[in-house]
C-alpha positions as CSV (number, residue, x, y, z in Angstrom):
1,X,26.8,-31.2,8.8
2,X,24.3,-28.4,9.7
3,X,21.2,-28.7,10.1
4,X,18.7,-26.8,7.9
5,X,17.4,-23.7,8.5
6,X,14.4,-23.5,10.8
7,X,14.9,-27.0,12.2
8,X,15.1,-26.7,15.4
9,X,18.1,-28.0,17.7
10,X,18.7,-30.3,21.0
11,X,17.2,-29.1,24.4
12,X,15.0,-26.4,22.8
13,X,11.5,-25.6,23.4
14,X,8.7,-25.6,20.5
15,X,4.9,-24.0,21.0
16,X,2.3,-25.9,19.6
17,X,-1.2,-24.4,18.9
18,X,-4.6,-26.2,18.2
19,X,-6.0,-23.0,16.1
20,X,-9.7,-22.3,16.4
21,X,-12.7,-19.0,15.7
22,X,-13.3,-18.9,19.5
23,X,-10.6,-21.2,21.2
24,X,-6.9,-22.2,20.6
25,X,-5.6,-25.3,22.3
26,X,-1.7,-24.6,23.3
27,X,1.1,-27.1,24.0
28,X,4.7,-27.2,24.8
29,X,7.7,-29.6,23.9
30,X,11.6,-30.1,23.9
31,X,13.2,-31.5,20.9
32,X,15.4,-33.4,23.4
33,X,12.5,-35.9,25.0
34,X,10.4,-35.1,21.6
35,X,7.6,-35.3,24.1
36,X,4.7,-32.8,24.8
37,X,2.7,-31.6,27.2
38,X,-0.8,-29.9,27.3
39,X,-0.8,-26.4,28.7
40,X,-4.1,-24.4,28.2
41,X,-6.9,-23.3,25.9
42,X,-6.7,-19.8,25.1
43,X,-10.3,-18.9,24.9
44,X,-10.4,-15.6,23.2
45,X,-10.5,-14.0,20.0
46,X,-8.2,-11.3,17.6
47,X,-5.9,-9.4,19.8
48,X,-7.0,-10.5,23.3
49,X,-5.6,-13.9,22.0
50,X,-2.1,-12.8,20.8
51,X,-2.1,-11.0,24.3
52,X,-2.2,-15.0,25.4
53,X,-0.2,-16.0,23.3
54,X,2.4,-13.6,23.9
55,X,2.8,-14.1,27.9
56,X,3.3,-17.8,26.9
57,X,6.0,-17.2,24.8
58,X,7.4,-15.0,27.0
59,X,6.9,-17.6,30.0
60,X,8.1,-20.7,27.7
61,X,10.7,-18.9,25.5
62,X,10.1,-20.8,22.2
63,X,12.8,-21.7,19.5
64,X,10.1,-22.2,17.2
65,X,6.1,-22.7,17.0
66,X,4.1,-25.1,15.3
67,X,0.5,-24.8,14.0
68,X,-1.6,-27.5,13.2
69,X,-3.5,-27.0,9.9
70,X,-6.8,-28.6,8.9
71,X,-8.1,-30.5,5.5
72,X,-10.5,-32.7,4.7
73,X,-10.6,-36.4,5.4
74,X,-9.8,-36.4,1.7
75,X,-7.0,-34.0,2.3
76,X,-8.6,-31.1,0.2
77,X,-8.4,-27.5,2.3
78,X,-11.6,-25.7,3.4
79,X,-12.2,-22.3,5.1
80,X,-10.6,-23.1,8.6
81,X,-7.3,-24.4,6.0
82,X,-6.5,-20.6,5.2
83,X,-8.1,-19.6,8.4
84,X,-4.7,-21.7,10.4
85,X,-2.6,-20.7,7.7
86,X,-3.1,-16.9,8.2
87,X,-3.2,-17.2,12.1
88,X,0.7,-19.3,11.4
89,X,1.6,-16.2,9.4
90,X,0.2,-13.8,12.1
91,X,2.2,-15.9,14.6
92,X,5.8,-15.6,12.7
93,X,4.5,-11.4,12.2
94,X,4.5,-10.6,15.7
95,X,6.6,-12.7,17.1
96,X,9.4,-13.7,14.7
97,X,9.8,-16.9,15.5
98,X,9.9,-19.9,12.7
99,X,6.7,-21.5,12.9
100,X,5.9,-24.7,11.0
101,X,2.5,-26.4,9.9
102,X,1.7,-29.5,10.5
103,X,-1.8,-31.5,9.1
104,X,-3.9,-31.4,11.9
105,X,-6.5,-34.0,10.3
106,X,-7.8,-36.5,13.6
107,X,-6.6,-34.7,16.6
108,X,-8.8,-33.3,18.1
109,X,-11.0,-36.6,17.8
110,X,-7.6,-38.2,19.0
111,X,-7.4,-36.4,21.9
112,X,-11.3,-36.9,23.2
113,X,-10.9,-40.6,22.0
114,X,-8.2,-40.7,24.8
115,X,-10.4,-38.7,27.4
116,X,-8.6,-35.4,27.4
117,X,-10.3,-32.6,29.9
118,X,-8.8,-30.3,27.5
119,X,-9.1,-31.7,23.9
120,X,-8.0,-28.1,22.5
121,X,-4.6,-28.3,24.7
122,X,-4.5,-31.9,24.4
123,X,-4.9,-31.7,20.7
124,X,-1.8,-29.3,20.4
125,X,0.1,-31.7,22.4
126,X,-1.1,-34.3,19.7
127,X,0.3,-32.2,17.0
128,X,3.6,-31.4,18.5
129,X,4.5,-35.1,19.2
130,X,3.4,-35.4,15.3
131,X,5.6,-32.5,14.3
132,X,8.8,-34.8,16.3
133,X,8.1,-37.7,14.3
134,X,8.1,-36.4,11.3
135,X,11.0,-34.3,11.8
136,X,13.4,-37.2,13.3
């Protein structure tokens, strides 16, 4: 049976990104191990931040990307919501690549409950193992 469109297949590579105004935490994965890995905080803004994020891809060679998108503890969207949603639509604009949102409610506070140096990077990783569990 195929698998649906945009679900991404054995020994590929996924991007994960930890959006944020002034710094965006960036993981990478395989859908073979489902594991991730923290790479780096891009700390930059508008187009000095695609720059970033477009020698990473170039580096890691993505089958597809994966944004984590934040609500309330309720689950109810606020500014920083469309804020993640527009920088995921950005993403799939200039790079063409399927990108898929994931609720990033907890993981940042995950990740500096677990002592991360990085919490933005570690928080991507976070969301990318999240992404792999719900996608089994």
């Amino acid at each position: 049976m195929p698998e649906p469109a945009g679900t991404p297949q054995p020994l590929q590579t996924l991007l994960a990104f930890d959006f944020g105004l002034k710094r965006t935490g960036v993981a990478a994965g395989n859908t073979l191990t489902r594991s991730a890995q923290p790479l780096r905080t891009v700390a930059a803004e508008g187009d000095a931040r695609f720059d970033a994020i477009a020698r990473l891809i170039a580096e890691w060679q993505p089958a597809a990307l994966v944004v984590g998108v934040p609500f309330h503890p309720d689950g109810a969207p606020h500014d920083n919501t469309r804020r993640a949603q527009r920088f995921a639509r950005q993403l799939h604009g200039r790079f063409r690549l399927p990108v898929h949102e994931v609720d990033e409610r907890w993981s940042t506070t995950e990740a500096l409950a677990d002592g991360a140096r990085d919490a933005d990077a570690a928080a991507a990783a976070i969301l990318l193992e999240q992404y792999f569990r719900e996608h089994e």
